[in-house]
C-alpha positions as CSV (number, residue, x, y, z in Angstrom):
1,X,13.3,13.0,-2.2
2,X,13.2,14.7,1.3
3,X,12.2,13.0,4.4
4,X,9.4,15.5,4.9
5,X,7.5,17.2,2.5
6,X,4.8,19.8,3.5
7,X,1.3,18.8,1.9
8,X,0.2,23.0,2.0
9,X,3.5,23.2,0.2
10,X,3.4,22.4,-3.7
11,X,6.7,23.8,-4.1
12,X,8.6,20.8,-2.3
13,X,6.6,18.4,-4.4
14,X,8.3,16.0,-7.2
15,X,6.0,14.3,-9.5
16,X,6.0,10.8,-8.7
17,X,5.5,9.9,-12.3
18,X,8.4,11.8,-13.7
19,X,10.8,9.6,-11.6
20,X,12.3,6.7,-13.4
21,X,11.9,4.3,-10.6
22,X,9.3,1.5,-10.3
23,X,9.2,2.8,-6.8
24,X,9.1,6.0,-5.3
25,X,9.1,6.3,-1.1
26,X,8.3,9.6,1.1
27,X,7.8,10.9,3.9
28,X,4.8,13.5,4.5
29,X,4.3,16.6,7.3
30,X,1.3,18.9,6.7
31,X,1.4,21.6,10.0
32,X,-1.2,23.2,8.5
33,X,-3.8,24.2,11.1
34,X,-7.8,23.6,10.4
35,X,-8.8,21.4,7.5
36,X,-7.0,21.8,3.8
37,X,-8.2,19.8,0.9
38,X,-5.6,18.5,-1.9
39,X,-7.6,18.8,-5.0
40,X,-9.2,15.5,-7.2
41,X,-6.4,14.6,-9.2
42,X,-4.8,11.4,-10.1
43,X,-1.3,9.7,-11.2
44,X,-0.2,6.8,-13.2
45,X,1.6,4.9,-10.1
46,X,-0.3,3.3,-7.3
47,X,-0.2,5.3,-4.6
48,X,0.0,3.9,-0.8
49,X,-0.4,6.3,2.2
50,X,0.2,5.7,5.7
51,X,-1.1,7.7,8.4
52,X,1.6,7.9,11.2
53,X,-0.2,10.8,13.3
54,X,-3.3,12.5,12.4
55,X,-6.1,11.2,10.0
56,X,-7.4,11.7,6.8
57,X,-10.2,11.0,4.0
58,X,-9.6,10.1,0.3
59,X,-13.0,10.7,-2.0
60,X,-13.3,9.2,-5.5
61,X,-16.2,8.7,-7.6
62,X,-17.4,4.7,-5.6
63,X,-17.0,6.4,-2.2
64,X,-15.4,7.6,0.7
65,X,-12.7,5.9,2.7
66,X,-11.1,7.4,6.4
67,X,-7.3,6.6,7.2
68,X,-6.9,6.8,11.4
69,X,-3.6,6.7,12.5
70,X,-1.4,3.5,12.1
71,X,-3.6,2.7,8.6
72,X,-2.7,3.4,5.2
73,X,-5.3,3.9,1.7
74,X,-4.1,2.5,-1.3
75,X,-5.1,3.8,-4.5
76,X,-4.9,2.3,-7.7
77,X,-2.9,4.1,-10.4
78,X,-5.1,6.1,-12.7
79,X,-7.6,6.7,-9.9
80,X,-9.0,9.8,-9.6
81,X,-9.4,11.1,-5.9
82,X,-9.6,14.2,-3.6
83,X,-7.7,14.0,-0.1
84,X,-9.1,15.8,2.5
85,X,-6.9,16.2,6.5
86,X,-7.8,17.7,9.5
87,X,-5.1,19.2,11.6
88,X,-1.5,18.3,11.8
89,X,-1.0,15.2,9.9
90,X,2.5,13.0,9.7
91,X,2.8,9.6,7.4
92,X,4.8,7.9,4.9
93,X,4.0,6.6,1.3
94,X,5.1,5.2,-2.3
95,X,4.2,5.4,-5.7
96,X,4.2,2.2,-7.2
97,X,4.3,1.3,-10.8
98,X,1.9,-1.0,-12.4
99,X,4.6,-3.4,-13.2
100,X,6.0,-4.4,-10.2
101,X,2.5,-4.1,-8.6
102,X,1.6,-7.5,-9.2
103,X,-0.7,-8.9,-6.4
104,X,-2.0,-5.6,-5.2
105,X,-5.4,-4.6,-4.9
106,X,-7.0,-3.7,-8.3
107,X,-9.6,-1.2,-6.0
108,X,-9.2,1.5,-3.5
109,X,-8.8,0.4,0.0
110,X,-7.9,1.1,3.2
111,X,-5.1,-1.4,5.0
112,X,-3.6,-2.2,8.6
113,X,-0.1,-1.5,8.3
114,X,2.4,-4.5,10.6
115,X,5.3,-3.2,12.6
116,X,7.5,-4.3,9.8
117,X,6.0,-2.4,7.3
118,X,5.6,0.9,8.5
119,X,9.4,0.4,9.4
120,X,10.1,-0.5,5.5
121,X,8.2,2.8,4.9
122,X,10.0,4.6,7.0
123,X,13.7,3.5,6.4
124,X,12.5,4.2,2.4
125,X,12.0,7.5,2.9
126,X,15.3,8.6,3.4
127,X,16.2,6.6,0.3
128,X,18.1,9.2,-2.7
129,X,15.1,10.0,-5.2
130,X,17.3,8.0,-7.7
131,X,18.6,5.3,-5.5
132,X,20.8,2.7,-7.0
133,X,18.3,-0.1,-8.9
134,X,21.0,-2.7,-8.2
135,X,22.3,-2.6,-4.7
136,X,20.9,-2.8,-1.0
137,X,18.0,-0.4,-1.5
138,X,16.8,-2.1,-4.5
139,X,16.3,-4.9,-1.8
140,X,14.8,-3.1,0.8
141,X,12.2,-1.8,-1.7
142,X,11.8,-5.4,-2.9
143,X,10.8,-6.5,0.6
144,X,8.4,-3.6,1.0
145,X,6.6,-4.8,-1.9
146,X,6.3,-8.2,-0.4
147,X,5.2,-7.2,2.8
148,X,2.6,-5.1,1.0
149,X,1.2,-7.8,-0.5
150,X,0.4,-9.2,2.5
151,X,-1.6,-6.6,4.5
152,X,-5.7,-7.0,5.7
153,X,-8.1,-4.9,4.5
154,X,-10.2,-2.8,7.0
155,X,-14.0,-2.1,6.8
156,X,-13.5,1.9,6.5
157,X,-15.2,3.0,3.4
158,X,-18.6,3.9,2.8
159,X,-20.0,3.6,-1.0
160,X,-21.6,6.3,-2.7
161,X,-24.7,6.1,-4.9
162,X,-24.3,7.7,-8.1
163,X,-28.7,7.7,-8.3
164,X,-29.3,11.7,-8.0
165,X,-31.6,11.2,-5.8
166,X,-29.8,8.4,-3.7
167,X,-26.8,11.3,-3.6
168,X,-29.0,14.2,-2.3
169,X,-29.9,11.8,0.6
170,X,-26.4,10.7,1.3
171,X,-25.0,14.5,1.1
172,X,-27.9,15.4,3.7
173,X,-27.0,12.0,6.1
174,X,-23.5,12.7,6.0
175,X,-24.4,16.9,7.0
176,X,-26.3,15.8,10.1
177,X,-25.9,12.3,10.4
178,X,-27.7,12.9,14.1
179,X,-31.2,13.0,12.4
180,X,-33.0,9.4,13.1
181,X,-35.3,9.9,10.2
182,X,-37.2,6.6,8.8
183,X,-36.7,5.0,5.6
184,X,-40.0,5.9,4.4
185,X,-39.2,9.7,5.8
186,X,-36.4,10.1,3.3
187,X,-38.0,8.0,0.6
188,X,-40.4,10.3,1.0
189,X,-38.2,13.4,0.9
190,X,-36.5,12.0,-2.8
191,X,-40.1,11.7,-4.2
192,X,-39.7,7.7,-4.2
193,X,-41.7,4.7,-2.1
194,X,-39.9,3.2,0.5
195,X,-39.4,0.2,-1.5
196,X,-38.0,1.6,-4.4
197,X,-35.7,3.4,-2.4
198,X,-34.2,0.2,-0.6
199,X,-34.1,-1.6,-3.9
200,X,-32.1,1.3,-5.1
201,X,-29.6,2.0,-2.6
202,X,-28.8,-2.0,-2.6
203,X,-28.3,-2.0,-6.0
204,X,-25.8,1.0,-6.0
205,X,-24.1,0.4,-3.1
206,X,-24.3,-3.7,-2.0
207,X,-25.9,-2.6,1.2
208,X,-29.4,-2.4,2.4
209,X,-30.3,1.3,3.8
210,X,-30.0,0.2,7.9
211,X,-26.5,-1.1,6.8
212,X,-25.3,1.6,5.0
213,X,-26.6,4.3,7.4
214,X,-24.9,2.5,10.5
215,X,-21.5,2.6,8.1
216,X,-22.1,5.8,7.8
217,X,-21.7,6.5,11.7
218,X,-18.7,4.0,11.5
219,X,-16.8,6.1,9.1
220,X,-17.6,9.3,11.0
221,X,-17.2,8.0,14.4
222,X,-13.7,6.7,13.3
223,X,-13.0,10.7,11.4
224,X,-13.9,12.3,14.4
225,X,-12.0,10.3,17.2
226,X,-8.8,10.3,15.3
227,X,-9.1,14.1,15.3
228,X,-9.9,14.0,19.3
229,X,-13.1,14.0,19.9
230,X,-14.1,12.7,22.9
231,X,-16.3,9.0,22.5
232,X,-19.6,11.1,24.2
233,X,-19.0,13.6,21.7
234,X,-18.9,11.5,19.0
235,X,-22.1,9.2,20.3
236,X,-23.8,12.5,20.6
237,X,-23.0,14.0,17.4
238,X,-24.2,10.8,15.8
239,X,-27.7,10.7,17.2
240,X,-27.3,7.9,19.7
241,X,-29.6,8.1,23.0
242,X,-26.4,6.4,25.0
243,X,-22.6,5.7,25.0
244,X,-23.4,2.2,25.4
245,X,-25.7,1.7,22.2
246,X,-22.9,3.6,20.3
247,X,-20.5,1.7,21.6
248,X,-22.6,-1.8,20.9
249,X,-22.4,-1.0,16.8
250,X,-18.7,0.2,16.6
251,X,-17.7,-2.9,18.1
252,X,-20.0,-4.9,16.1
253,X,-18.7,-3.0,13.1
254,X,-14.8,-3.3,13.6
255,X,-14.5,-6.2,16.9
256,X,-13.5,-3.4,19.4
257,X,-14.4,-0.9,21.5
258,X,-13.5,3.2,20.3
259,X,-12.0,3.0,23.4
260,X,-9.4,0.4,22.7
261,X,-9.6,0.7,18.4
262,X,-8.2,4.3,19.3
263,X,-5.7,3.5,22.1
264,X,-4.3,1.0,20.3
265,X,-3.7,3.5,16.9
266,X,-1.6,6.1,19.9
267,X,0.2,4.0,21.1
268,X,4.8,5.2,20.7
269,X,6.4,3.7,18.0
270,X,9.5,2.2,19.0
C-alpha cells in the first residue's frame, strides 16, 4: 500500500478487508483545504488512526470522539462511523483483524500513542501490501500489536442521548455551546421538568447534565485548539466570562493546562 494516501482521493484507496493479511498498515495525507467529511461507513477489521498533524472527529451512533495530534481512535470492526477533518491532516493507521485482536478494546476509544508506537506505525507503512507473513515484517507487525495492547485511554468523547428530545438539546448545545442557559431553561425548552430531564440524560449517557455539558466544552475546546485557535478564542467561543475559569475545567478535565496539553501534542518528532 503507498506511504501516503489522499483521504479526498477514493481512487488511491484499497479496501482493507479485501487484503489477506491479519494486518493491514498506512499512512494518510488529506491536503484538502476547509473541512471534508468521509461518509458513515464501516469495515470488518478494527481500525486504529493516529493523528500525526492535524485533528479530527469520528461520529457513531454512542457519541462523538476528537483525535488531536499525537492521539489515535480505535474503532472496533463492524462499527459504523462518520469521520469528519478540518484542514490539512497527516497520520498513520491499521486494519486489524478480529483474530489477532485479542486484548483490544471491544468499544470505540480514543488512545495516547508512546514514542515507540507511533514509530511501529510509521516503519509499517512502508511495509508491501502483501508483505511476507513469515519473515521480519511479520515481526515487526507482531510487536505493534503488543504495544497496542498496552496504550491509556483518554477522556475525549462525549456520549450521545438517543431520547429525541435529549438529542435536540445536544444538537442545539453543541451549535452554540456559548449559551449558559439553566437546566430548567432547556428542560423547559424539550417540554420536560427539570427532573425528568436529569434523570434522563443520566440514564442515556452515565453523566449528570453539569458533567456532560462541561465535556461538551472539553471536546470542543480540544477540536478547536488543534485546528489553531487561539486559548481566548476558544474560552470565548465557549461562553466562559475568563481565561482563567476556562482554563480551571480543562485542567480539571484532562490534568493540564491547553497551554501545555497543546504544546506538548507540537512538539518535532525525532
Amino acid at each position: 500500500m503507498p506511504l501516503l494516501n489522499d483521504l479526498s482521493q477514493e481512487m488511491d484507496w484499497v479496501e482493507p478487508d479485501d487484503v489477506p493479511r491479519p494486518v493491514v498498515t498506512y499512512g494518510i495525507e488529506s491536503k484538502t483545504i476547509g473541512t471534508f467529511e468521509v461518509d458513515p461507513h464501516r469495515h470488518a477489521k478494527s481500525q486504529l488512526l493516529l493523528v500525526q498533524r492535524g485533528a479530527l472527529s469520528c461520529e457513531i451512533d454512542s457519541g462523538l470522539w476528537v483525535v488531536p495530534p499525537r492521539s489515535a481512535i480505535w474503532i472496533p470492526g463492524g462499527s459504523t462511523h462518520a469521520i469528519k477533518v478540518a484542514g490539512a491532516l497527516q497520520g498513520y493507521g491499521a486494519f486489524i483483524a478480529a483474530e489477532v485482536a485479542t486484548g483490544l478494546p471491544a468499544h470505540c476509544c480514543t488512545v495516547t500513542v508512546t514514542p515507540l508506537l507511533r514509530e511501529l506505525l510509521m516503519r509499517a507503512a512502508s511495509l508491501p501490501l502483501l508483505y511476507d507473513e513469515g519473515g521480519a515484517n511479520a515481526r515487526l507487525v507482531t510487536v505493534l500489536l503488543d504495544e497496542l495492547a498496552a496504550v491509556r485511554t483518554e477522556n475525549l468523547f462525549l456520549p450521545t442521548p438517543a431520547d429525541l428530545r435529549l438529542r435536540r438539546i445536544a444538537d442545539r448545545m453543541m451549535a452554540a455551546p456559548a449559551e449558559r442557559r439553566t437546566l430548567q431553561d432547556w428542560a423547559g425548552k424539550a417540554g420536560m421538568s427539570a427532573r425528568t430531564l436529569e434523570r434522563t440524560i443520566l440514564s442515556e449517557t452515565g453523566m449528570s447534565f453539569g458533567r456532560w455539558r462541561r465535556q461538551l466544552g472539553v471536546v470542543l475546546a480540544v477540536k478547536w485548539l488543534a485546528g489553531g485557535a487561539t486559548i481566548q478564542k476558544v474560552a470565548a467561543d465557549l461562553g466562559y466570562e475568563s481565561v482563567p475559569s476556562f482554563v480551571t475545567m480543562f485542567r480539571k478535565a484532562l490534568g493540564t493546562s491547553p497551554g501545555r496539553y497543546m504544546a506538548e501534542r507540537h512538539q518535532p518528532v525525532s
